[in-house]
C-alpha positions in Angstrom: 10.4 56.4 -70.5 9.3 53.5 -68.2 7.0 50.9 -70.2 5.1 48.7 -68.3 4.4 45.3 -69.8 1.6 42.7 -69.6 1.8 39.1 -70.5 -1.2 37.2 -70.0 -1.2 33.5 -70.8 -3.4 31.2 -69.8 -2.5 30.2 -66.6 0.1 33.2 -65.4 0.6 37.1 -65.9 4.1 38.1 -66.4 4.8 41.9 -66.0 7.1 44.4 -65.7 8.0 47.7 -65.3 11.0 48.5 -68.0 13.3 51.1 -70.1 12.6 49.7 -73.8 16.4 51.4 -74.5 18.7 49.8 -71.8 16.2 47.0 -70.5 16.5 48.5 -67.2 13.4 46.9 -65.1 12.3 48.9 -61.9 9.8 45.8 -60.9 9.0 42.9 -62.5 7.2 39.8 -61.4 4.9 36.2 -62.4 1.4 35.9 -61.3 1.5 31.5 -61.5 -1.1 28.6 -61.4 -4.0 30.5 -62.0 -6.9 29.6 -61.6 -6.1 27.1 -59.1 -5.8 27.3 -54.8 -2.1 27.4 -55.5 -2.2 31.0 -57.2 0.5 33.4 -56.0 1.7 36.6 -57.4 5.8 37.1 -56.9 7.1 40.4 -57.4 10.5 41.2 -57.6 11.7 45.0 -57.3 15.1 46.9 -58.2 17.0 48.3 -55.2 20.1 49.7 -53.9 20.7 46.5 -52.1 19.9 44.2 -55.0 16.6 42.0 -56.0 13.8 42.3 -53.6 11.0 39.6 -53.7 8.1 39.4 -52.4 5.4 36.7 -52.7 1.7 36.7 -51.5 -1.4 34.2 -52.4 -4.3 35.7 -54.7 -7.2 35.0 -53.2 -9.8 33.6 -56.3 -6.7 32.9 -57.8 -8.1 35.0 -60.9 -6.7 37.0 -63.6 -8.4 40.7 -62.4 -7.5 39.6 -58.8 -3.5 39.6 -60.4 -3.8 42.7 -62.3 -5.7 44.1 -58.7 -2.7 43.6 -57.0 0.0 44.9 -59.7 -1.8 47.8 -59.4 -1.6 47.9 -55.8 2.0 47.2 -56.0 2.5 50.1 -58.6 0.8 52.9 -56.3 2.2 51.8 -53.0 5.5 52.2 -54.7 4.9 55.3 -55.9 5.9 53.9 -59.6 2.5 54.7 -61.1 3.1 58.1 -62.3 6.6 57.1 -64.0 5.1 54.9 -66.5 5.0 56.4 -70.0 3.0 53.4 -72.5 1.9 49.9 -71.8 3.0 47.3 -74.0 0.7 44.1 -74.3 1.2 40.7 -75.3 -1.8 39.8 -78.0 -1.8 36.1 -78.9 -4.0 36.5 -82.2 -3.9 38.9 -84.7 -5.0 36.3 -87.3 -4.4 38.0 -90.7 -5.1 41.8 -89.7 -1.8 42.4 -87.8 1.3 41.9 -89.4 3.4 44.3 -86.9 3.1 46.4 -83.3 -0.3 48.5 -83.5 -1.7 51.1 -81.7 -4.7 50.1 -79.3 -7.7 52.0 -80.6 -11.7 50.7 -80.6 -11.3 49.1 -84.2 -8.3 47.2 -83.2 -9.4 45.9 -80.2 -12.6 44.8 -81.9 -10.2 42.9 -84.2 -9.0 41.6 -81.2 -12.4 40.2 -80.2 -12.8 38.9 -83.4 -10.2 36.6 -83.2 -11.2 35.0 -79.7 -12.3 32.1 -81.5 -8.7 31.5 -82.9 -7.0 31.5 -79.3 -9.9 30.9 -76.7 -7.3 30.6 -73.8 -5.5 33.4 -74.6 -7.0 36.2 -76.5 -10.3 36.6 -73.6 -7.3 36.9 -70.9 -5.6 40.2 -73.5 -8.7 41.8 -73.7 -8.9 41.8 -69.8 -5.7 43.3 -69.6 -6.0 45.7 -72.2 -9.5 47.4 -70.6 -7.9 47.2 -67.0 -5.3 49.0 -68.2 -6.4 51.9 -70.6 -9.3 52.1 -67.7 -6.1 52.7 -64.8 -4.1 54.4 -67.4 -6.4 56.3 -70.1 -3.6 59.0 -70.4 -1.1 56.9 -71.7 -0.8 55.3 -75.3 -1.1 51.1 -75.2 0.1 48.7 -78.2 -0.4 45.6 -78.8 2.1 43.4 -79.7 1.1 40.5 -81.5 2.6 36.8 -81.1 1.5 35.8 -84.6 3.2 39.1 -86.5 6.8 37.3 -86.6 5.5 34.0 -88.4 3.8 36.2 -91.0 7.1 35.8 -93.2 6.1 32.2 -93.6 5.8 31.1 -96.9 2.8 29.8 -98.3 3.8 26.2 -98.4 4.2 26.0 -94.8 1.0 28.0 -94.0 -1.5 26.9 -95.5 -3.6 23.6 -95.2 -4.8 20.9 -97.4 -8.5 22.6 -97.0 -10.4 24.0 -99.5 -9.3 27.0 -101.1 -12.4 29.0 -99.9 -11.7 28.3 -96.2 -8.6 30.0 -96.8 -9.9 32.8 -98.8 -13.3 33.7 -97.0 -12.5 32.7 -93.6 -8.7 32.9 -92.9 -8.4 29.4 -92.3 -3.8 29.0 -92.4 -1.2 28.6 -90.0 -0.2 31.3 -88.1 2.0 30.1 -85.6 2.4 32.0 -82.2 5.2 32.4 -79.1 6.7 34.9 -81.8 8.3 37.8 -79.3 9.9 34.4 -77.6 11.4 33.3 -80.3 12.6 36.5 -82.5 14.4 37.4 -78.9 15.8 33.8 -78.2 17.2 33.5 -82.3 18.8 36.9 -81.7 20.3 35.8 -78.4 21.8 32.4 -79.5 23.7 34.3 -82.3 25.2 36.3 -79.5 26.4 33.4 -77.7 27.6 31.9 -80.8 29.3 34.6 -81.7 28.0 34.5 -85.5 25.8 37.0 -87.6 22.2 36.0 -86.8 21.4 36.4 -90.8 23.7 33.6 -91.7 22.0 31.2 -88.8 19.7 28.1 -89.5 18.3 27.5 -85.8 15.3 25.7 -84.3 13.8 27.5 -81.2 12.1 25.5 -78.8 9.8 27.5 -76.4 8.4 25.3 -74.2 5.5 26.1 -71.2 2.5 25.6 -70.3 2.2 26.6 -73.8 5.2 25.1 -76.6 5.6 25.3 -79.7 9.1 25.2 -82.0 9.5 27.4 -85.2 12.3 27.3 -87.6 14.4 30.7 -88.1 16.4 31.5 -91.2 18.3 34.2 -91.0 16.1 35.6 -88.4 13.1 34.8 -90.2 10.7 32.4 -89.4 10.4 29.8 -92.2 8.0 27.1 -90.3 6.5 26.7 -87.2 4.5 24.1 -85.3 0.9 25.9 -83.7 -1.0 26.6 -86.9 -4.8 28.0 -87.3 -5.0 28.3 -83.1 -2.6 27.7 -80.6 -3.8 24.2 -79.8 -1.7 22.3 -82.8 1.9 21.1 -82.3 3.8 19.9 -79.6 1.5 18.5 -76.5 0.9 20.9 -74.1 0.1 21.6 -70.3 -3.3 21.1 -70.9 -3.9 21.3 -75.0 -3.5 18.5 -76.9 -1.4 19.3 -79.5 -1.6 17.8 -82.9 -4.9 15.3 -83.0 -6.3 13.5 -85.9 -9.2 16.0 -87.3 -11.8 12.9 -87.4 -11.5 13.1 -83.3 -13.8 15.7 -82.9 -16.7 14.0 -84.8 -16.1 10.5 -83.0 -16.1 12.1 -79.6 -19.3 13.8 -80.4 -21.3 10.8 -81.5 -19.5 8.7 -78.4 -20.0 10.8 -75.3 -22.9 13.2 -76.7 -20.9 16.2 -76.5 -21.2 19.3 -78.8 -18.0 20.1 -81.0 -17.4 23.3 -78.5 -17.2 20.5 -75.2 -15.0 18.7 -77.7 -12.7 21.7 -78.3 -12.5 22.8 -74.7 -11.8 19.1 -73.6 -8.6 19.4 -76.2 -7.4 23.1 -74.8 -8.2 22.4 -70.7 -8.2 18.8 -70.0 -5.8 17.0 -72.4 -1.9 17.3 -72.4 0.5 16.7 -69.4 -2.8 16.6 -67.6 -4.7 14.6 -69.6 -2.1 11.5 -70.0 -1.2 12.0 -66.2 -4.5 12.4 -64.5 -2.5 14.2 -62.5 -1.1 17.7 -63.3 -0.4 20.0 -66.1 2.8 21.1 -64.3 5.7 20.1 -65.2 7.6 20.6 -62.0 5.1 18.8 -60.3 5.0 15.8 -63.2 8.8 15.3 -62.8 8.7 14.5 -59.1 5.7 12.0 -59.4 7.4 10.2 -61.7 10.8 10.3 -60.0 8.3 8.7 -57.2 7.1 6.1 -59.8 3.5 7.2 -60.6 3.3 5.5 -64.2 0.7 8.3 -65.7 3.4 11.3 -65.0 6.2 9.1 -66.2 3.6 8.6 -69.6 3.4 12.5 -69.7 7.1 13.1 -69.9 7.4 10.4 -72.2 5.1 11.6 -75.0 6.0 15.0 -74.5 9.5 13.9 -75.2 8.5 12.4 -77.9 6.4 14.4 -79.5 8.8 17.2 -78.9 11.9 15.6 -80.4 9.4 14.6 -83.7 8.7 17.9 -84.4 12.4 19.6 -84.0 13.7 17.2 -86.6 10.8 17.6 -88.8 11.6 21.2 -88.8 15.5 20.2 -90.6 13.5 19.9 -93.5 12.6 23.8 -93.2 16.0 25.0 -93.0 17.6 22.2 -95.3 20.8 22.5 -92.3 19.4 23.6 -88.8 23.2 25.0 -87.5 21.5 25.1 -83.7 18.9 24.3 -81.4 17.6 26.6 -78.7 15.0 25.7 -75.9 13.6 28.4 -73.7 10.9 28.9 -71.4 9.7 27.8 -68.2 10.5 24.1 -69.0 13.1 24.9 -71.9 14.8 26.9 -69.0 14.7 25.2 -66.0 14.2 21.1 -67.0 17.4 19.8 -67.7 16.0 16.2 -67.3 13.6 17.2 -70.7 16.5 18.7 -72.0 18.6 15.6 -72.1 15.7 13.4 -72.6 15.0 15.2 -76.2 18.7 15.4 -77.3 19.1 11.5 -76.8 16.7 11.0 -78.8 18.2 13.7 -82.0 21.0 11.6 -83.1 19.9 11.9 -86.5 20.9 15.5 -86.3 23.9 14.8 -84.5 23.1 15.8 -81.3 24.5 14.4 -77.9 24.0 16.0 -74.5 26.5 17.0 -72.7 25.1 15.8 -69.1 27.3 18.3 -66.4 27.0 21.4 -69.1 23.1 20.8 -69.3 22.8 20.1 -65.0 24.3 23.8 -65.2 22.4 25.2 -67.9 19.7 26.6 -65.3 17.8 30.1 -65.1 20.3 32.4 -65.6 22.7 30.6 -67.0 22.5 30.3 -70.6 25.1 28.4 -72.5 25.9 25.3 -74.5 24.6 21.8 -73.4 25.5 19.5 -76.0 29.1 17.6 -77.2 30.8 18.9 -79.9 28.9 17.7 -83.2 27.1 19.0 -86.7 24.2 20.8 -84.4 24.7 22.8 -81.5 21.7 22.4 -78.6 21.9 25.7 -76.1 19.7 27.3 -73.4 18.5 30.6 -74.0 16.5 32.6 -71.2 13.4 34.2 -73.1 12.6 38.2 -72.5 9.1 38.6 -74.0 8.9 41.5 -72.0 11.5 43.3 -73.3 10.3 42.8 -77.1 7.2 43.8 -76.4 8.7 47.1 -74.7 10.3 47.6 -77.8 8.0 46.8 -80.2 5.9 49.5 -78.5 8.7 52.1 -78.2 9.4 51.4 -82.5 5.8 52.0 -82.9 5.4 55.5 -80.9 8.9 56.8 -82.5 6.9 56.5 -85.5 5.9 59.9 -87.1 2.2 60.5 -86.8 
């Protein structure tokens, strides 16, 4: 059975057409820079000679104007008919999904409910899920949620110095998210170290337009670093990350804005675009600084910084982190952030290796540090393929 996979974030769709079993994909692709002029969908489709890629410009540069042309992809190729279930990536669940479910009315109202938790993300699910069932009401849909894996957190790493009724009438914990990315990533480093995931202490680092780093035990996540929504932690392309609380109040009585402006100001304008005045890319941040622009080169800085804070805060987690793992789209592909954070991890007895991290590029994963107490490695993520088989656990399920 072919299971074709949504991703929504909140500037890109990634999707793909794939066996849950052998991981097989038939067509894949990344619908980037959303909601900007730049927009583009790339779509890259198995064939006898290879890879085939193909790139065009959305107009609108909108998410129904990406999932528009998926599904003009999917029919011009004749793949339509071959797909058996569609897997989708759910930021939220908040405290009502714990695991893969089943897309029904009452779950995708549960959905709904939790829009206010992920306001980037969870409005972007929803439009995928009723695009799909409405193009493929045949076919069962899951949602797989990014908040399920952190649920083995214990409670004194989720829950917040609040009081208790918060917690207990209104849900107010950590939840953590980028869970599907870093289950796979923890399972893959063990591979490449050779060593039973359940004996592992490692720190995953997914880092995008959306990071965050969680600690895994023994394939468990013990600690992570989004909590309530996805706009604490690490800073961001465009969120914030970790403010002090009293902000919100102080930019309300300075500037006159409502504490809803204030919130969308911390999720849109703030991050890598915020410090740079520039960009919240970081491809595009890394050549302005290299040609001297001081706010991109203040960008990179605190997201080094920040970054490197938080993955030795999360040694206290494991008590001995044995790795650390960066993935995604700059954990992937920045070697210059790569080496940046490691120089700064000596306390954990890290040291780049500089020609094994200039190598460590998409598609080739490996080891990037010298020899030393804590190994740093590059892991390409696979969201897709966790969801696929989250969804394909939850339909082999008797009914």
């Amino acid at each position: 059975m072919w299971t074709l996979v949504l991703n929504c974030g909140s500037s890109s769709v990634k999707f793909a057409l794939l066996r849950p079993d052998s991981g097989e994909v038939a067509l894949s692709g990344l619908a980037e820079r959303l909601g900007s002029e730049g927009a583009a969908l790339r779509i890259d489709r198995a064939s006898e000679k290879g890879s085939e890629r193909r790139t065009q410009a959305l107009a609108g540069g909108s998410y129904p104007a990406a999932f528009e042309a998926l599904l003009s992809e999917l029919d011009a190729l004749g793949l339509r008919p071959d797909v058996g279930a569609v897997g989708h990536r759910v930021v939220h669940g908040g405290e009502a999904f714990s695991a893969p479910a089943l897309i029904t009315p009452a779950v995708l109202d549960a959905i709904r409910a939790c829009v206010p938790l992920a306001p980037l993300h969870n409005p972007a699910n929803i439009a995928g899920i009723e695009a799909a069932r409405a193009a493929f009401p045949e076919l069962p849909h899951v949602a797989v949620f990014d908040t399920a894996f952190h649920q083995t957190m214990p409670e004194v790493a989720y829950r917040y110095g609040v009081p208790e009724v918060w917690y207990r009438q209104h849900g107010v914990r950590r939840y953590g998210f980028h869970g599907t990315s870093h289950a796979y990533v923890a399972q893959e480093a063990a591979r490449l170290l050779g060593r039973p995931l359940e004996e592992l202490n490692l720190i995953t680092a997914h880092l995008g337009n959306g990071a965050s780093v969680c600690a895994v035990q023994g394939g468990r996540s013990v600690d992570t670093s989004m909590g309530l929504t996805p706009l604490e932690g690490l800073v961001m392309g465009s969120r914030s990350g970790d403010v002090d609380p009293g902000l919100h109040d102080f930019i309300a009585r300075q500037s006159g804005l409502n504490l809803s402006e204030v919130t969308a100001a911390l999720n849109r304008e703030s991050g890598l675009l915020g410090l740079s005045g520039l960009s919240n890319d970081m491809r595009e941040l890394e050549e302005a600084a290299g040609r001297g622009h001081p706010g991109a080169r203040l960008a990179l800085d605190v997201f080094v910084y920040r970054l490197a804070k938080t993955v030795a805060g999360m040694a206290v987690a494991l008590g001995r982190p044995d790795a650390l793992v960066f993935t995604g789209g700059i954990g992937e592909n920045s070697a210059g952030v790569r080496a940046a954070t490691l120089a700064r991890l000596g306390v954990l007895g890290l040291e780049p290796d500089d020609e094994a991290n200039a190598r460590a590029v998409r598609g080739t994963p490996g080891v990037i540090s010298r020899p030393g107490p804590v190994v740093a490695l590059v892991v390409n993520t696979n969201e897709e393929l966790m969801i696929a088989r989250g969804a394909a656990l939850l339909l082999a399920q008797p009914v």
